[in-house]
N, CA, C and O atoms as a GROMACS GRO file, in nm:
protein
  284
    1UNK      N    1   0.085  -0.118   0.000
    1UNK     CA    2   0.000   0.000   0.000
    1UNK      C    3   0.090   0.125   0.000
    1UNK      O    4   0.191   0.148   0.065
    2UNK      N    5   0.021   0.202  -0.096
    2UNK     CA    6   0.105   0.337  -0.103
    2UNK      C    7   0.065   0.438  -0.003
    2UNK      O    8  -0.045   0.435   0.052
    3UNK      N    9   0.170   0.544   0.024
    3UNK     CA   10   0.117   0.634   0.066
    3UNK      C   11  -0.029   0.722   0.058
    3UNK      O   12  -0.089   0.778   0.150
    4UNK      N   13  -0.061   0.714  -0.078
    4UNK     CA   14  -0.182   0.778  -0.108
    4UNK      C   15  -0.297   0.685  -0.084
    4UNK      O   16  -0.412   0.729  -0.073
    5UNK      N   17  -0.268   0.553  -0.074
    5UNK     CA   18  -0.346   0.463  -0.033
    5UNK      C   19  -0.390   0.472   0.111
    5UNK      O   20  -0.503   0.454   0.155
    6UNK      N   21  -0.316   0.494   0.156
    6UNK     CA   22  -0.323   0.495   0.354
    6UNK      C   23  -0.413   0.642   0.376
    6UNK      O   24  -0.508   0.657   0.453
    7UNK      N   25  -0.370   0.717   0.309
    7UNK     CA   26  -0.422   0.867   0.308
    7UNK      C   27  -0.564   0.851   0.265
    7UNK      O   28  -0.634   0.866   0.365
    8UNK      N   29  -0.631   0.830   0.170
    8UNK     CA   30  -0.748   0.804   0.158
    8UNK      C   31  -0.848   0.679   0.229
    8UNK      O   32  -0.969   0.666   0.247
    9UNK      N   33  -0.721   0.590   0.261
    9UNK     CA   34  -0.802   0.490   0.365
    9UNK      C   35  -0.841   0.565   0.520
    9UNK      O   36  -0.923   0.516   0.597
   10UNK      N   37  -0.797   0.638   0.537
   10UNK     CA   38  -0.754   0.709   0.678
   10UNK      C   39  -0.890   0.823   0.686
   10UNK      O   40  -0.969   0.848   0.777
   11UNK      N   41  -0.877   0.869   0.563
   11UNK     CA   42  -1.017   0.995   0.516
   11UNK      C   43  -1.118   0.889   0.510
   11UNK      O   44  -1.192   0.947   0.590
   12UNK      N   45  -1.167   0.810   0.490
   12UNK     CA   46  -1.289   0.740   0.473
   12UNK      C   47  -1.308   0.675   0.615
   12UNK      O   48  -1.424   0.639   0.636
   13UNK      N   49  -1.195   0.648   0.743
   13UNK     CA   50  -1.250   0.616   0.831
   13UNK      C   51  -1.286   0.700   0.935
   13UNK      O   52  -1.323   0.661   1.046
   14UNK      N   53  -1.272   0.875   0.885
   14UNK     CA   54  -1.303   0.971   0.939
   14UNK      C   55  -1.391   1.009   0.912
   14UNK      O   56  -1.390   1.131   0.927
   15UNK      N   57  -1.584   0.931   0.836
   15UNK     CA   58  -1.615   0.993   0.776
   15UNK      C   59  -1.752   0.880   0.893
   15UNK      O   60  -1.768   0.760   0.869
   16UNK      N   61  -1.805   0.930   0.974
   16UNK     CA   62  -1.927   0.836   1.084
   16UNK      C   63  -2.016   0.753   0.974
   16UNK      O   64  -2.046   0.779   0.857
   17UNK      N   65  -2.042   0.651   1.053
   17UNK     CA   66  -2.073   0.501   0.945
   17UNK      C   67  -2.058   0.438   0.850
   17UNK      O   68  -2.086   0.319   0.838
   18UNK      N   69  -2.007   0.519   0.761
   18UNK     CA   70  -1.926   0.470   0.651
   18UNK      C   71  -1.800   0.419   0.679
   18UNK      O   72  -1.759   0.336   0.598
   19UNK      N   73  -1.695   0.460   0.816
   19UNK     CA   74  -1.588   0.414   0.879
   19UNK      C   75  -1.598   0.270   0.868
   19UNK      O   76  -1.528   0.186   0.812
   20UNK      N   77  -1.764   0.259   0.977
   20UNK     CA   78  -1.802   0.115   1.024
   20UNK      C   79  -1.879   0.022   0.896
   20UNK      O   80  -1.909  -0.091   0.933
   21UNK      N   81  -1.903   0.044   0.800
   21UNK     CA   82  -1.889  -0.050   0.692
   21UNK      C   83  -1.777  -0.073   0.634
   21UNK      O   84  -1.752  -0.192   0.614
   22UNK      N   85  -1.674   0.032   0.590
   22UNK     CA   86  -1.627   0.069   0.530
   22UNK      C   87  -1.507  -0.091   0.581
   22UNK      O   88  -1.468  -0.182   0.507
   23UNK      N   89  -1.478  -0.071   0.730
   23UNK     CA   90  -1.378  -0.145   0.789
   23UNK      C   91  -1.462  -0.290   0.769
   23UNK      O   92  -1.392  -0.391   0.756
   24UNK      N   93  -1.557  -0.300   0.766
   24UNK     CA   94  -1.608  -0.470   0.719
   24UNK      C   95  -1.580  -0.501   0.617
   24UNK      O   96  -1.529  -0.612   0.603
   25UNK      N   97  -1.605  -0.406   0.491
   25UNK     CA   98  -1.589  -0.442   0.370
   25UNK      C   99  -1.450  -0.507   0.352
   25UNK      O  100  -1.423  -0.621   0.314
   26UNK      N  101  -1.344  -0.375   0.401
   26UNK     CA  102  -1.201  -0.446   0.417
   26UNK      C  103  -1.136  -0.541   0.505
   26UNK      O  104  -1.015  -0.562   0.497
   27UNK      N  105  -1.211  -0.599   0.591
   27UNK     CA  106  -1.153  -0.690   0.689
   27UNK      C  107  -1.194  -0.817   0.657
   27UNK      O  108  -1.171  -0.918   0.723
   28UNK      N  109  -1.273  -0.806   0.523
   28UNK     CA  110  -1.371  -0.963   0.498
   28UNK      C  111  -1.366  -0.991   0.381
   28UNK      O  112  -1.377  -1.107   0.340
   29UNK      N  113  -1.353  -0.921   0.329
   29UNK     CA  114  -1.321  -0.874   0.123
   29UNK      C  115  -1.244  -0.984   0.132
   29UNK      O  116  -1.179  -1.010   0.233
   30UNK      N  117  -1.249  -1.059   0.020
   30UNK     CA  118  -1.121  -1.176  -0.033
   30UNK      C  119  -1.005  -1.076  -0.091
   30UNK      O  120  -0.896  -1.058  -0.034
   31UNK      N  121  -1.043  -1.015  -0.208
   31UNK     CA  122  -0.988  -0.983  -0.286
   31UNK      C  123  -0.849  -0.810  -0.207
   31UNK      O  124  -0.759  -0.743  -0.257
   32UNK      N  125  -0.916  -0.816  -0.077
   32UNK     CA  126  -0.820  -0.666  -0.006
   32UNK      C  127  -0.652  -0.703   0.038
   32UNK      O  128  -0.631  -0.816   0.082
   33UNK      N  129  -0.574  -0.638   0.028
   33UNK     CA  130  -0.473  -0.635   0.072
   33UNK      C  131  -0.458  -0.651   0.239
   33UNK      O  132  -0.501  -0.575   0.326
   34UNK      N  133  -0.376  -0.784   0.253
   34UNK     CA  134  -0.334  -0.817   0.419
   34UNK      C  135  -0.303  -0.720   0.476
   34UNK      O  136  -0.352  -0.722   0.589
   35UNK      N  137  -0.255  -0.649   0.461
   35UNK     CA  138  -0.150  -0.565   0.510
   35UNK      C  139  -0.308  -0.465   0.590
   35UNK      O  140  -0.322  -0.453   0.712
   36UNK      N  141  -0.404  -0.407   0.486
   36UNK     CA  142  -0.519  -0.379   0.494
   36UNK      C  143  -0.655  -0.453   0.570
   36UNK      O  144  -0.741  -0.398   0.640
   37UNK      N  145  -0.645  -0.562   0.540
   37UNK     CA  146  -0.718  -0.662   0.603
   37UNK      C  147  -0.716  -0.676   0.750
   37UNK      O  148  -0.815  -0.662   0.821
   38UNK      N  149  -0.589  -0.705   0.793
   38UNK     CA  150  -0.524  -0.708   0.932
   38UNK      C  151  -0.582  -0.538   1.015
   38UNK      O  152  -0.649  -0.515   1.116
   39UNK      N  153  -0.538  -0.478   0.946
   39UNK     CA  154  -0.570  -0.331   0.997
   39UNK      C  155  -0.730  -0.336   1.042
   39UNK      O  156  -0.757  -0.343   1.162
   40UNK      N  157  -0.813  -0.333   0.965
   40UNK     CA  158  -0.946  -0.314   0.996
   40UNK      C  159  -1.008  -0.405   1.070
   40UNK      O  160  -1.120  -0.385   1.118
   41UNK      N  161  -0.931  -0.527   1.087
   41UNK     CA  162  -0.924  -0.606   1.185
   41UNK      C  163  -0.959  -0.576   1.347
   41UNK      O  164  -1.055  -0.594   1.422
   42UNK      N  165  -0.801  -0.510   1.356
   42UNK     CA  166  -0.746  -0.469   1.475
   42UNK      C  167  -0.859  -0.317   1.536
   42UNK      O  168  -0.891  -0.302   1.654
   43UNK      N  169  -0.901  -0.225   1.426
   43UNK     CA  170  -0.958  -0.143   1.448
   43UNK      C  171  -1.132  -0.202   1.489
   43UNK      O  172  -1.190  -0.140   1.578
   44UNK      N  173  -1.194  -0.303   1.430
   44UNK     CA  174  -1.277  -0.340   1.478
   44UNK      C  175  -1.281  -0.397   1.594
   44UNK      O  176  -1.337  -0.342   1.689
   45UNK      N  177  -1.230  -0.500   1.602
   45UNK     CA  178  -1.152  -0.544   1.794
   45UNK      C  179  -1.169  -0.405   1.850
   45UNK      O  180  -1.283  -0.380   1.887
   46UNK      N  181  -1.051  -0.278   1.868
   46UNK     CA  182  -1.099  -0.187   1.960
   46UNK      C  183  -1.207  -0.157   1.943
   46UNK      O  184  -1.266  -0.144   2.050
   47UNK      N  185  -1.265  -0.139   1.860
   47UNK     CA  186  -1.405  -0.087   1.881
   47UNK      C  187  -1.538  -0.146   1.962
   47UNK      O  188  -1.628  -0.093   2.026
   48UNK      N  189  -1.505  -0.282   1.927
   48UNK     CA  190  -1.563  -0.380   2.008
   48UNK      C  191  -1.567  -0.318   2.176
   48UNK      O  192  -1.658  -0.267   2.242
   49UNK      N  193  -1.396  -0.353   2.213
   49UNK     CA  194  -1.368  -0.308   2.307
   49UNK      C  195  -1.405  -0.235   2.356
   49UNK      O  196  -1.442  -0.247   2.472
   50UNK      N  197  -1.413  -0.099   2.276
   50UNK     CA  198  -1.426   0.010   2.355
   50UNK      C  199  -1.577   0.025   2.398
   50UNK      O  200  -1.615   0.071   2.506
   51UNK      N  201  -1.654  -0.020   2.298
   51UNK     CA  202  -1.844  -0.042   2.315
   51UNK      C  203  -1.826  -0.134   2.443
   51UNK      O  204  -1.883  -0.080   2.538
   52UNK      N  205  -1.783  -0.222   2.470
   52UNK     CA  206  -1.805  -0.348   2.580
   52UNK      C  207  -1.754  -0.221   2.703
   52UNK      O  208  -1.825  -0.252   2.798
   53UNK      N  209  -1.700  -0.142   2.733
   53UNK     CA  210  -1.645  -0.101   2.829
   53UNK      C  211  -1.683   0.039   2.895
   53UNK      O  212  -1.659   0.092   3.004
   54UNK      N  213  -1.776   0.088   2.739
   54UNK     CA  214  -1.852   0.181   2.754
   54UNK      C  215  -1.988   0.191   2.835
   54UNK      O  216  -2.034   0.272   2.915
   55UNK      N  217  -2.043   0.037   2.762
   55UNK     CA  218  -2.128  -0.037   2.833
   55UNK      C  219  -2.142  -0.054   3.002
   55UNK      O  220  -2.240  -0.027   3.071
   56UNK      N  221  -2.019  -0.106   3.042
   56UNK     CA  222  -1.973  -0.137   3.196
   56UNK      C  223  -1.995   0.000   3.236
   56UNK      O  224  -2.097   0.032   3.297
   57UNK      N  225  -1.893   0.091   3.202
   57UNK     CA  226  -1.914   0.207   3.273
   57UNK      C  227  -2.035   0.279   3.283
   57UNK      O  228  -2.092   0.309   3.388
   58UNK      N  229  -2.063   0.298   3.197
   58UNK     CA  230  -2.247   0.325   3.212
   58UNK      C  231  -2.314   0.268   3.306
   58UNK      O  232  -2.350   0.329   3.407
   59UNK      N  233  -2.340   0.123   3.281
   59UNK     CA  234  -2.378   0.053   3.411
   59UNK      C  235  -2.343   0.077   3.539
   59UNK      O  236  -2.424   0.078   3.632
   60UNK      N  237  -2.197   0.102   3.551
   60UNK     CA  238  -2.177   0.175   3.703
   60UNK      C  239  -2.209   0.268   3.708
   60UNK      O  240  -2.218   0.282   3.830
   61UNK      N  241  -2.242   0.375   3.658
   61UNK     CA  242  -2.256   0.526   3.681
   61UNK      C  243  -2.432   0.464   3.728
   61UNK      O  244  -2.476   0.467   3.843
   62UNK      N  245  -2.508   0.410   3.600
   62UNK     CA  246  -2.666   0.398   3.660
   62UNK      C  247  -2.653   0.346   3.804
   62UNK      O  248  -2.727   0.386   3.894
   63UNK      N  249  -2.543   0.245   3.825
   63UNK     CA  250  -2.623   0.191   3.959
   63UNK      C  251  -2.592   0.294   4.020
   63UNK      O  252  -2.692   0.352   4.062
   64UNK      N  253  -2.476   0.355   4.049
   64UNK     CA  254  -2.411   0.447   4.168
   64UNK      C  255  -2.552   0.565   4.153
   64UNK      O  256  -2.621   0.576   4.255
   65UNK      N  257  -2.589   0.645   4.038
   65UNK     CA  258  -2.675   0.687   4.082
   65UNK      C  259  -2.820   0.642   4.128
   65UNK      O  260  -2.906   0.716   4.175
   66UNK      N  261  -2.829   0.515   4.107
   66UNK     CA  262  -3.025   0.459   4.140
   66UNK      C  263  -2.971   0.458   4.283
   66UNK      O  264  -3.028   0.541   4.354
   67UNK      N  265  -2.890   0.397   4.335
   67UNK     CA  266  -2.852   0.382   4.448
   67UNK      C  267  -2.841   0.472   4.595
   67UNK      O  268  -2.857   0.449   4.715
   68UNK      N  269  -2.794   0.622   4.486
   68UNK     CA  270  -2.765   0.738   4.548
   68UNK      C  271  -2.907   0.776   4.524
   68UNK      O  272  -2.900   0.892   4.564
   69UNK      N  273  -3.006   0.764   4.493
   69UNK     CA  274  -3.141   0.833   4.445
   69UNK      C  275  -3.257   0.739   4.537
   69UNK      O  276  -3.378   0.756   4.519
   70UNK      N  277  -3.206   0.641   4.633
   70UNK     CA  278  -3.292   0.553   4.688
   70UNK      C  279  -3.249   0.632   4.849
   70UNK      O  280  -3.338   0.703   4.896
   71UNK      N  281  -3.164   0.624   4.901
   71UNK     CA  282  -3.114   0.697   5.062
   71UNK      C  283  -3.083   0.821   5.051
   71UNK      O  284  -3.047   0.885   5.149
   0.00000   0.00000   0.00000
């Protein structure tokens, strides 16, 4: 992958939901470059991540406040 390749891959994952297809198309595509493949990979994993943890924390904030809103 060229430079101008990375550069326009980089602009399209700056662009809300089209990022998040955008990284399926390339992480599942037969025909995409590994090098590419692997990437959108790794970026889906965090994202995963970061939703699973966003999740948790939320959940603590609700209980701490239902909790604080009961005494």
């Amino acid at each position: 992958m060229t430079l101008k390749d990375w550069m326009i891959t980089l602009l399209i994952t700056f662009i809300p939901l089209v990022n998040l297809i955008m990284l399926f198309v390339w992480a599942f595509s037969e025909g995409e470059n590994v090098n590419k493949a692997n990437w959108a990979k790794a970026n889906l994993l965090w994202m995963a991540i970061a939703v699973v943890l966003a999740l948790i924390f939320f959940g603590l904030i609700m209980g701490f406040a239902s909790s604080g809103m009961q005494s």
